[in-house]
DOTORZA-919083 format. One record per residue: chain; residue number from 1; x, y, z of N, C-alpha, C, O in turn; residue in one letter. Coordinates in nm, 4 decimals, padded with zeros to 6 digits. Atoms other than C-alpha are relative to their C-alpha. Example, Ala and Ser with C-alpha at 12.3 -4.5 7.8 and 13.67 -1.06 7.14 Angstrom:
BEGIN
<loke chain="A" n="1" n_X="00.0890" n_Y="-00.1190" n_Z="00.0000" ca_X="01.2300" ca_Y="-00.4500" ca_Z="00.7800" c_X="00.0900" c_Y="00.1200" c_Z="00.0000" o_X="00.1936" o_Y="00.1181" o_Z="00.0665" res="A"/>
<loke chain="A" n="2" n_X="-00.0820" n_Y="-00.1190" n_Z="-00.0060" ca_X="01.3670" ca_Y="-00.1060" ca_Z="00.7140" c_X="-00.0770" c_Y="00.1090" c_Z="00.0730" o_X="-00.0261" o_Y="00.2198" o_Z="00.0899" res="S"/>
// end
This chain:
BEGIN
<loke chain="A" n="1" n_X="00.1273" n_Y="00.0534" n_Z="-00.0362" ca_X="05.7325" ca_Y="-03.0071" ca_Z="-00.8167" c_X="-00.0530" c_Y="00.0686" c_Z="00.1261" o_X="-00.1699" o_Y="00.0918" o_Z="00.1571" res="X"/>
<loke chain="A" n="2" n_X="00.0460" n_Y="-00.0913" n_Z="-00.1674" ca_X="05.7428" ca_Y="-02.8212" ca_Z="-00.4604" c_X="-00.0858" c_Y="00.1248" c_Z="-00.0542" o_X="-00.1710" o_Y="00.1855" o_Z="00.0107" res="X"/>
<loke chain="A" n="3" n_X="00.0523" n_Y="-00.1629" n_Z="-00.0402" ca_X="05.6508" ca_Y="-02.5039" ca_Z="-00.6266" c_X="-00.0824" c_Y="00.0097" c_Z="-00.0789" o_X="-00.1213" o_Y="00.1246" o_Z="-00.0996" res="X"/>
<loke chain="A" n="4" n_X="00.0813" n_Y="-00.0035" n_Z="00.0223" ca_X="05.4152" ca_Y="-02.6164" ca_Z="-00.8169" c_X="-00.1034" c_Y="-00.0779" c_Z="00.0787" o_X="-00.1966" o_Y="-00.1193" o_Z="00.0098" res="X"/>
<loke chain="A" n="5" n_X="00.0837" n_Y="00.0601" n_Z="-00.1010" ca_X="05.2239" ca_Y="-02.7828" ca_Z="-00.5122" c_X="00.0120" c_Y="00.1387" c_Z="00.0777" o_X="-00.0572" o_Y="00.1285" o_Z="00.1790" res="X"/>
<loke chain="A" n="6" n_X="-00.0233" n_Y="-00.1427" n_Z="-00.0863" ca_X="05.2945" ca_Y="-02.4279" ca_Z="-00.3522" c_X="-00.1148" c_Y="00.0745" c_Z="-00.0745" o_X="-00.2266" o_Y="00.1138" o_Z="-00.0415" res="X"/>
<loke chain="A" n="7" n_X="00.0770" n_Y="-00.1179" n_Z="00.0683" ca_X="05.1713" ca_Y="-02.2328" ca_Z="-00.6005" c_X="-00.1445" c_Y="-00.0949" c_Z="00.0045" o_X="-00.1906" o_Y="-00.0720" o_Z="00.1163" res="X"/>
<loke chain="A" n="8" n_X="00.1374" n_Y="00.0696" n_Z="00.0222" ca_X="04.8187" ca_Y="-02.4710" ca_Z="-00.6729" c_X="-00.0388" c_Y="00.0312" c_Z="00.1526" o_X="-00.1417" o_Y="00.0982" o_Z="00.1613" res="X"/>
<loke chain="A" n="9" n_X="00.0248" n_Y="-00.0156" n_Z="-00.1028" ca_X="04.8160" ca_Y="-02.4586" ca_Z="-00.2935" c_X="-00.0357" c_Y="00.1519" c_Z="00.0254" o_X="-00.1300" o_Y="00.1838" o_Z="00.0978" res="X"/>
<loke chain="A" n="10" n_X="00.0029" n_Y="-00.1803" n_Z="-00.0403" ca_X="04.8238" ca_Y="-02.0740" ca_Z="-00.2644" c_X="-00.1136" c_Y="00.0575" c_Z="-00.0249" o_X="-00.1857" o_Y="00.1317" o_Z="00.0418" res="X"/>
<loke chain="A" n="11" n_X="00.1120" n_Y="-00.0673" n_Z="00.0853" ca_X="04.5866" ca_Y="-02.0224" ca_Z="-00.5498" c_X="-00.1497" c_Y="-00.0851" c_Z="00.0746" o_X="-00.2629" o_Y="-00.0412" o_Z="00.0544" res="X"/>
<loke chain="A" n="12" n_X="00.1469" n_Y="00.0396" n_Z="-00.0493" ca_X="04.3134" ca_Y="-02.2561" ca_Z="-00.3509" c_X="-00.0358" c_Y="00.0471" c_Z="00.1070" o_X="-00.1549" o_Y="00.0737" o_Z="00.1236" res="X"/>
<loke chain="A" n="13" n_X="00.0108" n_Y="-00.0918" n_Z="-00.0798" ca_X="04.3713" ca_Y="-02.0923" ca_Z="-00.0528" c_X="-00.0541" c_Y="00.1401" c_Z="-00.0052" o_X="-00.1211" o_Y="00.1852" o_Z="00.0877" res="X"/>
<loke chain="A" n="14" n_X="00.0326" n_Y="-00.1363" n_Z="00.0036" ca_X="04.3146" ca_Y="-01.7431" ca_Z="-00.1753" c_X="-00.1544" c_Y="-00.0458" c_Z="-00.0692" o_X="-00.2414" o_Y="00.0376" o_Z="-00.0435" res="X"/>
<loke chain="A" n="15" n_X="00.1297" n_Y="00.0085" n_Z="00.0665" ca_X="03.9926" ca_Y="-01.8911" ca_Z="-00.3768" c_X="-00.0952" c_Y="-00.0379" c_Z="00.1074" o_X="-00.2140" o_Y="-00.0066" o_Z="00.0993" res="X"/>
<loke chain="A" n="16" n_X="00.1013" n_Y="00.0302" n_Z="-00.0956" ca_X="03.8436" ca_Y="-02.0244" ca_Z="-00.0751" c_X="-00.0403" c_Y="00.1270" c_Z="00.0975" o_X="-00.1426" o_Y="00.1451" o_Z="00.1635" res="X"/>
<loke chain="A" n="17" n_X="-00.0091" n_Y="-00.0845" n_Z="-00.1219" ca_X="03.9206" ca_Y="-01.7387" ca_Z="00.1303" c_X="-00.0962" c_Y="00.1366" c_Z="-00.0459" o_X="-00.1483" o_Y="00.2191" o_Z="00.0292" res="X"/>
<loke chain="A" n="18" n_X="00.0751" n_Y="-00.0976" n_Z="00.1048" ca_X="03.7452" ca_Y="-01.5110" ca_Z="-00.1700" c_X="-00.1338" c_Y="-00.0428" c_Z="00.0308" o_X="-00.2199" o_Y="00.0437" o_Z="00.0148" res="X"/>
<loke chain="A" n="19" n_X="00.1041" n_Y="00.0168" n_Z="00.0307" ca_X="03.4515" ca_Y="-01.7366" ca_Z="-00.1105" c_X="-00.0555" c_Y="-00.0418" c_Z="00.1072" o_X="-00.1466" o_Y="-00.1245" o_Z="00.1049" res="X"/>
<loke chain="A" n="20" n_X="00.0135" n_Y="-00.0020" n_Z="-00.1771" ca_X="03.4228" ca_Y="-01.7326" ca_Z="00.2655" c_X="-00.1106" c_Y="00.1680" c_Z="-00.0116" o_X="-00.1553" o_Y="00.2415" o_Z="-00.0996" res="X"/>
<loke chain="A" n="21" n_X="00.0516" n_Y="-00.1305" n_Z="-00.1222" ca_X="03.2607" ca_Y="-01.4431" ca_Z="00.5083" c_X="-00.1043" c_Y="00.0517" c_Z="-00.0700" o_X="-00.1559" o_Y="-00.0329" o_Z="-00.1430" res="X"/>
<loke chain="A" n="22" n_X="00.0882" n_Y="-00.0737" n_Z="-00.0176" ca_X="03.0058" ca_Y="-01.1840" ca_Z="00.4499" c_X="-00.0382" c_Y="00.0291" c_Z="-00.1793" o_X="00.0292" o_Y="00.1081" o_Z="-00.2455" res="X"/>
<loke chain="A" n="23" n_X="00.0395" n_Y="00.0132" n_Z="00.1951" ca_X="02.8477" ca_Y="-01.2217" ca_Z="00.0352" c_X="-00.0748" c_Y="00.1214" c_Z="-00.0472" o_X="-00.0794" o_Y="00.1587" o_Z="-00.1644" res="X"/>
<loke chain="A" n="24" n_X="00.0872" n_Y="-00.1074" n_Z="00.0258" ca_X="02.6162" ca_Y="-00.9238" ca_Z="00.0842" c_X="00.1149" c_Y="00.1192" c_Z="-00.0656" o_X="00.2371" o_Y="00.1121" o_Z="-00.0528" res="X"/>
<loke chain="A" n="25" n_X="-00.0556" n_Y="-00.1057" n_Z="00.0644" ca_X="02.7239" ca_Y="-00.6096" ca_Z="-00.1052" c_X="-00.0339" c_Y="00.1079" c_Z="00.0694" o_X="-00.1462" o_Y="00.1072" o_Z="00.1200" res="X"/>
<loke chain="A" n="26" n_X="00.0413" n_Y="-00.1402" n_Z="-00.0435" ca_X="02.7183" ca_Y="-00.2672" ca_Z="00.0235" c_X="-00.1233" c_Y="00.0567" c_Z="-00.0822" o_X="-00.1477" o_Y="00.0617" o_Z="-00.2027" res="X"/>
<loke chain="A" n="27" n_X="00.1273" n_Y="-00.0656" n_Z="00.0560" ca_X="02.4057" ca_Y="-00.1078" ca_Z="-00.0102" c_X="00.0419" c_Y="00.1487" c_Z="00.0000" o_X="00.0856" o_Y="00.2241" o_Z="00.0869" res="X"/>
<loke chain="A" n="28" n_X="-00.0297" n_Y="-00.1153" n_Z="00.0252" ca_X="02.4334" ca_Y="00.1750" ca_Z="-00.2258" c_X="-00.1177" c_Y="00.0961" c_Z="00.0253" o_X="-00.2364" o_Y="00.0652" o_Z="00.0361" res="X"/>
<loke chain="A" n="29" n_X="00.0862" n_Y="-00.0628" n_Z="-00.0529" ca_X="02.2878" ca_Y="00.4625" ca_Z="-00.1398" c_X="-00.0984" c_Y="00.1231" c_Z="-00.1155" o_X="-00.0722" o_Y="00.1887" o_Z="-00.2163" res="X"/>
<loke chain="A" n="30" n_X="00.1285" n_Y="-00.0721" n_Z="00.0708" ca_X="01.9529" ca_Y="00.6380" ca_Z="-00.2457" c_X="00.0561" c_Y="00.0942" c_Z="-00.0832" o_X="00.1309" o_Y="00.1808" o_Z="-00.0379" res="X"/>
<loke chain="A" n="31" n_X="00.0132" n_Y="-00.1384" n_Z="00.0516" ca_X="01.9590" ca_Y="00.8610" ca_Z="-00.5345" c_X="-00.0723" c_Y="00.0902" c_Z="-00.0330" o_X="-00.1656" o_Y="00.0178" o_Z="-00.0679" res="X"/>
<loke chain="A" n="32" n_X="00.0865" n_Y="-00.0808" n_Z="00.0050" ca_X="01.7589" ca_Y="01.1456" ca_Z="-00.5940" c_X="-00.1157" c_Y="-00.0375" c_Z="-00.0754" o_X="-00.2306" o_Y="-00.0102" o_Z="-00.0406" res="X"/>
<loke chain="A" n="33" n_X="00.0954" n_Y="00.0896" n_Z="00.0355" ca_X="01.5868" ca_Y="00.9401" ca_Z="-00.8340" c_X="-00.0955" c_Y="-00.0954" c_Z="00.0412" o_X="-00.2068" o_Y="-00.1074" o_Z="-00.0101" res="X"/>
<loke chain="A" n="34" n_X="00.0562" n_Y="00.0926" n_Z="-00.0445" ca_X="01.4951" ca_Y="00.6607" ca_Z="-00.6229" c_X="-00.0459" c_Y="00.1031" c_Z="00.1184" o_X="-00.1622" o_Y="00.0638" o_Z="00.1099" res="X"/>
<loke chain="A" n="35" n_X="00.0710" n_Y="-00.0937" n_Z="-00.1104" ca_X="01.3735" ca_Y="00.9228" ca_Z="-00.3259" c_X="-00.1029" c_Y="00.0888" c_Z="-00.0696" o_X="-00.1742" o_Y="00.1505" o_Z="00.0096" res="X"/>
<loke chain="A" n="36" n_X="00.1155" n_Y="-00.0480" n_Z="00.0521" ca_X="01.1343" ca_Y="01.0775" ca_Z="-00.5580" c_X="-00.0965" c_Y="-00.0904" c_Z="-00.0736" o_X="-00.2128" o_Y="-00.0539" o_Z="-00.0907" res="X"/>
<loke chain="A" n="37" n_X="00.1007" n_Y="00.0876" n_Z="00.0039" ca_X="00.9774" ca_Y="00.7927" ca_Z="-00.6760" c_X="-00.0727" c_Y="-00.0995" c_Z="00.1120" o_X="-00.1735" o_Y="-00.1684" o_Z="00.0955" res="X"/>
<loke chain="A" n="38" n_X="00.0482" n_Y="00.0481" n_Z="-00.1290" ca_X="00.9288" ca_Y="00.6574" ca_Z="-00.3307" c_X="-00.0999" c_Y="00.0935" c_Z="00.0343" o_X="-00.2129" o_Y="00.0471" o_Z="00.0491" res="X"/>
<loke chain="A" n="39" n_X="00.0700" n_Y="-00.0945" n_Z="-00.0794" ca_X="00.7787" ca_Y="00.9946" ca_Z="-00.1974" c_X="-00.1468" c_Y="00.0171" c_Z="-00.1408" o_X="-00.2544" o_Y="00.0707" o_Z="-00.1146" res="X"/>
<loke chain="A" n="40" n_X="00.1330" n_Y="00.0243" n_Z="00.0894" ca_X="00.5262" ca_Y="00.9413" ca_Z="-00.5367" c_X="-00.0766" c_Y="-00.0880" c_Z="00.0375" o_X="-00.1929" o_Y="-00.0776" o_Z="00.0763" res="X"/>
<loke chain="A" n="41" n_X="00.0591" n_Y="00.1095" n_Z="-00.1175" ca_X="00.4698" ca_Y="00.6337" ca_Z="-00.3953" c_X="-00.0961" c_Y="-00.0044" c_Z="00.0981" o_X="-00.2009" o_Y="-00.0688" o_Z="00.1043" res="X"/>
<loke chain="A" n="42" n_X="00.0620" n_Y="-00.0274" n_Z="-00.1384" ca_X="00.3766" ca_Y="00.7561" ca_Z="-00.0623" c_X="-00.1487" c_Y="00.0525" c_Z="-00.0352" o_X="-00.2578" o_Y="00.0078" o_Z="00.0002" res="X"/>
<loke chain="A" n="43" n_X="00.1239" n_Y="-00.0634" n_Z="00.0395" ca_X="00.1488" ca_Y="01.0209" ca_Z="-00.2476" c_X="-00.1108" c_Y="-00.0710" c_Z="-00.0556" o_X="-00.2195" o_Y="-00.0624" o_Z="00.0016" res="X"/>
<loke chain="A" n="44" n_X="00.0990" n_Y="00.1473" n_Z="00.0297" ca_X="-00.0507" ca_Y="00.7434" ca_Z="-00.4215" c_X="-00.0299" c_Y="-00.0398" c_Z="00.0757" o_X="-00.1529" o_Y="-00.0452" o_Z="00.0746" res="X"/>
<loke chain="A" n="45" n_X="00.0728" n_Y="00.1033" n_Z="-00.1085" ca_X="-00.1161" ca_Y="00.5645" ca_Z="-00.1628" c_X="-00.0766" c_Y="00.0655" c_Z="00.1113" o_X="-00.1671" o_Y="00.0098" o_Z="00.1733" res="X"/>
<loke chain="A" n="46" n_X="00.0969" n_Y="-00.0664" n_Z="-00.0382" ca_X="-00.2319" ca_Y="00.8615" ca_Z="00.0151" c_X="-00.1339" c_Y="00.0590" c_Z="-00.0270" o_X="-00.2184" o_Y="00.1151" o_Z="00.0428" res="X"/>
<loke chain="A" n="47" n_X="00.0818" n_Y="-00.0850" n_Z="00.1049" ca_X="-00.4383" ca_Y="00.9765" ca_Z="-00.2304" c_X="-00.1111" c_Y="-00.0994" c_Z="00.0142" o_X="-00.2283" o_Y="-00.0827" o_Z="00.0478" res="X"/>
<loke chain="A" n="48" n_X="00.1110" n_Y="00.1222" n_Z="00.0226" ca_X="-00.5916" ca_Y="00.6433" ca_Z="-00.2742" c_X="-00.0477" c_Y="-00.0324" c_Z="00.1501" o_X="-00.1263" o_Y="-00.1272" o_Z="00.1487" res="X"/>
<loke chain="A" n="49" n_X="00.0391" n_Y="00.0664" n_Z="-00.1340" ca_X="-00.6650" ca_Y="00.5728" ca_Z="00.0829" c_X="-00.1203" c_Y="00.1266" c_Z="00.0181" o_X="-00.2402" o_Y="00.1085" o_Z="00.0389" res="X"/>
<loke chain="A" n="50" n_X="00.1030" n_Y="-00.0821" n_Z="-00.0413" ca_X="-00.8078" ca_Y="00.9303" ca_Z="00.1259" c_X="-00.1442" c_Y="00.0283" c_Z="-00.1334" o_X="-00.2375" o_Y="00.1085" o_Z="-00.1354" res="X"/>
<loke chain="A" n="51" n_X="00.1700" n_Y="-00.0360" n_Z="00.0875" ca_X="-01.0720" ca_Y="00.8705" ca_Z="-00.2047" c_X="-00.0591" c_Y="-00.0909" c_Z="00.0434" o_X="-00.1794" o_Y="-00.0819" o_Z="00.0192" res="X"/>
<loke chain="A" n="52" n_X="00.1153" n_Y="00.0973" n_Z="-00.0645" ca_X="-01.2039" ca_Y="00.5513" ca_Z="-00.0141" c_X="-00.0361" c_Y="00.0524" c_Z="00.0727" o_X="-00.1585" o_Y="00.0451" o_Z="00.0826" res="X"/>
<loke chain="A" n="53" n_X="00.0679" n_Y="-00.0397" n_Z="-00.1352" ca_X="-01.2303" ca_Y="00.7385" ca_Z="00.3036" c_X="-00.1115" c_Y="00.0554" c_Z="-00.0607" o_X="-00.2104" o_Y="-00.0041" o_Z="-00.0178" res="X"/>
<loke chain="A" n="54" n_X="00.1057" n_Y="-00.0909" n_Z="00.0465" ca_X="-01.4959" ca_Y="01.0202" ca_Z="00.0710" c_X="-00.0834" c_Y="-00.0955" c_Z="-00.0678" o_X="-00.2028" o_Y="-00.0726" o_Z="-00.0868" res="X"/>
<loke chain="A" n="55" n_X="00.0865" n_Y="00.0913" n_Z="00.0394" ca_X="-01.6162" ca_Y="00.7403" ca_Z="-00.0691" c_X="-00.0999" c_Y="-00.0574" c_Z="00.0643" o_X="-00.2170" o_Y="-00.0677" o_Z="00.0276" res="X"/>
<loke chain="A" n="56" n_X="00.0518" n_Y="00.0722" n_Z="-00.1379" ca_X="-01.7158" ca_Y="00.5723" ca_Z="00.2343" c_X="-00.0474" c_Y="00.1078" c_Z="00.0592" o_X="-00.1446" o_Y="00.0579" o_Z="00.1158" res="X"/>
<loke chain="A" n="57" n_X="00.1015" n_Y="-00.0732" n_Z="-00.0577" ca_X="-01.8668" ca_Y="00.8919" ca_Z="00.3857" c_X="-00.1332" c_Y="00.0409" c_Z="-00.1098" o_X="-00.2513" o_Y="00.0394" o_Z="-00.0750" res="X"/>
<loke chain="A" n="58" n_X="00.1180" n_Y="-00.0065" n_Z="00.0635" ca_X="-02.0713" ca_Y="00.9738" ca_Z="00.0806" c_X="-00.1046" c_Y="-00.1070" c_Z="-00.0070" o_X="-00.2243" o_Y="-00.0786" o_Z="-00.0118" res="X"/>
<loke chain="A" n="59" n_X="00.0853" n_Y="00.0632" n_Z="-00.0082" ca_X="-02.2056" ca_Y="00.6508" ca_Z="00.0811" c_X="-00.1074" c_Y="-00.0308" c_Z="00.0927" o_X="-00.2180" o_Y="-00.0830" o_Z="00.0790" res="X"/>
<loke chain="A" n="60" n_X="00.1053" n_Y="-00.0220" n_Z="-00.1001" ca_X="-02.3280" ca_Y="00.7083" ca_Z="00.4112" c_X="-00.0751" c_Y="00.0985" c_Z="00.0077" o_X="-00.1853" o_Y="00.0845" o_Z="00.0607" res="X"/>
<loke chain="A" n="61" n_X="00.1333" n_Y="-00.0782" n_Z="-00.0065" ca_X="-02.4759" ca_Y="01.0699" ca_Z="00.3497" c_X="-00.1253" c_Y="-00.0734" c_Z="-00.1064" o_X="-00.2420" o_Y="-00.0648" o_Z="-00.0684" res="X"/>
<loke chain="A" n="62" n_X="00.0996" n_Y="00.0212" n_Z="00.0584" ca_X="-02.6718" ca_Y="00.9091" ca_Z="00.0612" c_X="-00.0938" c_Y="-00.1152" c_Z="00.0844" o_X="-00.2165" o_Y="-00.1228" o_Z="00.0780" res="X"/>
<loke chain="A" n="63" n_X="00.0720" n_Y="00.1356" n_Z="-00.0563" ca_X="-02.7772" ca_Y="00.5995" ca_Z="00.2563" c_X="-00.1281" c_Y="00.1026" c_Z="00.1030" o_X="-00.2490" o_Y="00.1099" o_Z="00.0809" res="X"/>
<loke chain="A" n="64" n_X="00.0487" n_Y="-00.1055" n_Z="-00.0632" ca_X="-02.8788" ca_Y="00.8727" ca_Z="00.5288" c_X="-00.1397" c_Y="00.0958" c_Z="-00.0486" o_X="-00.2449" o_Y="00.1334" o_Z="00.0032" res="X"/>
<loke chain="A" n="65" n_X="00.1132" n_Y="-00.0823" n_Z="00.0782" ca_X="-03.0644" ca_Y="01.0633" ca_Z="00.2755" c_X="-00.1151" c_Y="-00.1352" c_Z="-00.0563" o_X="-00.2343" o_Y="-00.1586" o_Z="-00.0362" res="X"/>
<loke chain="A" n="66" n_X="00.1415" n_Y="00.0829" n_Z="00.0345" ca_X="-03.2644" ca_Y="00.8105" ca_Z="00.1444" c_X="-00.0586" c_Y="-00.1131" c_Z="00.1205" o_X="-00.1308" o_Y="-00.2059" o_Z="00.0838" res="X"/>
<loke chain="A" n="67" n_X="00.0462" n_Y="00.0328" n_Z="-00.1678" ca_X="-03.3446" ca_Y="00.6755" ca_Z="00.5281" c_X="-00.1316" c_Y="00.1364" c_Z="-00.0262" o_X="-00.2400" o_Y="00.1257" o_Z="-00.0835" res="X"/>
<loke chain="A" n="68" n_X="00.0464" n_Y="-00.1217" n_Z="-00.0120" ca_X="-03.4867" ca_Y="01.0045" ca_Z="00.5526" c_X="-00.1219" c_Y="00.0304" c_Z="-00.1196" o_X="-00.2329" o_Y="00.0785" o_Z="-00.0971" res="X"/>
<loke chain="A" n="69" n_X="00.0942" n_Y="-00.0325" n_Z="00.1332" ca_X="-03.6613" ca_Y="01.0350" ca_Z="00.1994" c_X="-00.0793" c_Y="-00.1324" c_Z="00.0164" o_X="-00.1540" o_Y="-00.1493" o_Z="-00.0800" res="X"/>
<loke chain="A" n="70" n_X="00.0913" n_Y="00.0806" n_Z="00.0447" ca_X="-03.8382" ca_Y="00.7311" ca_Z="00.2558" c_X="-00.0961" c_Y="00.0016" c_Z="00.1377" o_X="-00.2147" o_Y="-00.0307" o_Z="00.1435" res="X"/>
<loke chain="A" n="71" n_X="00.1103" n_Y="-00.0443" n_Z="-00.0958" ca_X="-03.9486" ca_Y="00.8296" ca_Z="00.6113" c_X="-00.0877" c_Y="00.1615" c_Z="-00.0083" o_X="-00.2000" o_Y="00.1935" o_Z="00.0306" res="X"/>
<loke chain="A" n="72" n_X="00.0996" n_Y="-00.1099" n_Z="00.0565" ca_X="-04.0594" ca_Y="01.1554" ca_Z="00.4984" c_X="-00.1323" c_Y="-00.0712" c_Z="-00.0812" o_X="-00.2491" o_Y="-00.0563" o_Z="-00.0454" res="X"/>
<loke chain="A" n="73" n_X="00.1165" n_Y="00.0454" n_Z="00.0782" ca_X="-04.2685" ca_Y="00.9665" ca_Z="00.2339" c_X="-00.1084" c_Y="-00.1054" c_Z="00.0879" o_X="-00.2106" o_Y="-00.1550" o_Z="00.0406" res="X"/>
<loke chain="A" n="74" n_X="00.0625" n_Y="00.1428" n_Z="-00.0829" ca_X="-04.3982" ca_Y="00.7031" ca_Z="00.5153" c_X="-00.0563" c_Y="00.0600" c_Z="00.0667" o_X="-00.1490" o_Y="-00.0047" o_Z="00.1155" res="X"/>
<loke chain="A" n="75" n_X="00.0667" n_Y="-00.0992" n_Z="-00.1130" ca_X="-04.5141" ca_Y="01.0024" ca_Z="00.7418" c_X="-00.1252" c_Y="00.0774" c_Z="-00.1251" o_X="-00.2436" o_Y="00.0739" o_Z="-00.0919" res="X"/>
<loke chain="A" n="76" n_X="00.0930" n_Y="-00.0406" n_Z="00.1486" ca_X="-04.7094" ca_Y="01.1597" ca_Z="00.3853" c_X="-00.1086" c_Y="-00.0744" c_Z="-00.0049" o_X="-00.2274" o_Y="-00.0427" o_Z="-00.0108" res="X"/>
<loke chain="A" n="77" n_X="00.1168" n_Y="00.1144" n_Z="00.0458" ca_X="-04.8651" ca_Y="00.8359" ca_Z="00.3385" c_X="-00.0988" c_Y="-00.0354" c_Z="00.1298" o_X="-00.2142" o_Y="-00.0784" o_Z="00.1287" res="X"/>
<loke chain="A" n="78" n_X="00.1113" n_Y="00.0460" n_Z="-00.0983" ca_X="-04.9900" ca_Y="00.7874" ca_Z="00.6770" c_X="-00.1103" c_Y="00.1214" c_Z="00.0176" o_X="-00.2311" o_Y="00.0988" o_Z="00.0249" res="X"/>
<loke chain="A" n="79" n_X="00.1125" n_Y="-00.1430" n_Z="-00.0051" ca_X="-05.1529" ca_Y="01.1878" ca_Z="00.7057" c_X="-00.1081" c_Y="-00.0377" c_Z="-00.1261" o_X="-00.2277" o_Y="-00.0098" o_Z="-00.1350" res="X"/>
<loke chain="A" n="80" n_X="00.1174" n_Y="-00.0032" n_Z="00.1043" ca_X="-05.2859" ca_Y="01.0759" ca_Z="00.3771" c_X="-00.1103" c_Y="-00.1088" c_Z="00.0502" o_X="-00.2297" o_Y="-00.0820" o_Z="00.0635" res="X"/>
<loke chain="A" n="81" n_X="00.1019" n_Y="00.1555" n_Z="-00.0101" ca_X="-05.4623" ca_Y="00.7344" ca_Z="00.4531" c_X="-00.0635" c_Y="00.1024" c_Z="00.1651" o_X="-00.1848" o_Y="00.1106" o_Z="00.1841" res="X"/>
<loke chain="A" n="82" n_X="00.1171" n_Y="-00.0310" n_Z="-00.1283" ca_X="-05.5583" ca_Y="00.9239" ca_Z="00.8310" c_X="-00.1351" c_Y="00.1094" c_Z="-00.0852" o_X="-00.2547" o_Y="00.1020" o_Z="-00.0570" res="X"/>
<loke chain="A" n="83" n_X="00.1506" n_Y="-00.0915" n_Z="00.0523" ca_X="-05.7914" ca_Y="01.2077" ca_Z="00.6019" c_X="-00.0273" c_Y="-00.0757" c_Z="-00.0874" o_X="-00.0600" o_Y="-00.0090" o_Z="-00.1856" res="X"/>
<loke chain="A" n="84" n_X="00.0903" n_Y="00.0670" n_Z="00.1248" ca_X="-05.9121" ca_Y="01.0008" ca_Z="00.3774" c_X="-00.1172" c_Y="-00.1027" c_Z="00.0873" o_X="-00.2214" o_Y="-00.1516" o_Z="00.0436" res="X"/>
<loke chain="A" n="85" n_X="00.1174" n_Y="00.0999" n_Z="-00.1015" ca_X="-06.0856" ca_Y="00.7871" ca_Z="00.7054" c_X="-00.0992" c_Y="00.0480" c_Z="00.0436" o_X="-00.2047" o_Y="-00.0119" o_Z="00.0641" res="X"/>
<loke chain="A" n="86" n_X="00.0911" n_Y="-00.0947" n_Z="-00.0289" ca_X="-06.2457" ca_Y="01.0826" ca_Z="00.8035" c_X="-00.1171" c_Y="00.0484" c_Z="-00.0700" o_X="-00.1856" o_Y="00.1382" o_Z="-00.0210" res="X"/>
// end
């Protein structure tokens, strides 16, 4: 009976002791696979950041341009309406 209170004893000991300390796993390390789909990653996201930036300046040359095209036409209209008073 001792050595089977030994042994049951042993085996709960080593199960607790299995299910103690530090649970995380070693982090395995990058493979060439996973470092080239990261650095795709990166590229995407560069890519996409730098077509808003052209985005966002064209929208300002056009805004720009039609500032411009409608004061051109506002300076037209006034030479016109001044000879026509005359």
């Amino acid at each position: 009976m001792q050595k089977l209170t030994a042994t049951l004893g042993l085996i709960m000991a080593l199960g607790l002791a299995g299910c103690g300390g530090d649970q995380k796993a070693p982090e395995e390390p990058e493979g060439p696979m996973e470092n080239a789909g990261e650095e795709v990653d990166e590229a995407a996201e560069e890519t996409g950041e730098a077509a808003e930036e052209a985005v966002d300046e064209t929208d300002e040359a056009v805004e720009d341009a039609a500032d411009k095209t409608e004061d051109a036409a506002d300076d037209m209209q006034e030479e016109t309406d001044d000879g026509d008073a005359e």
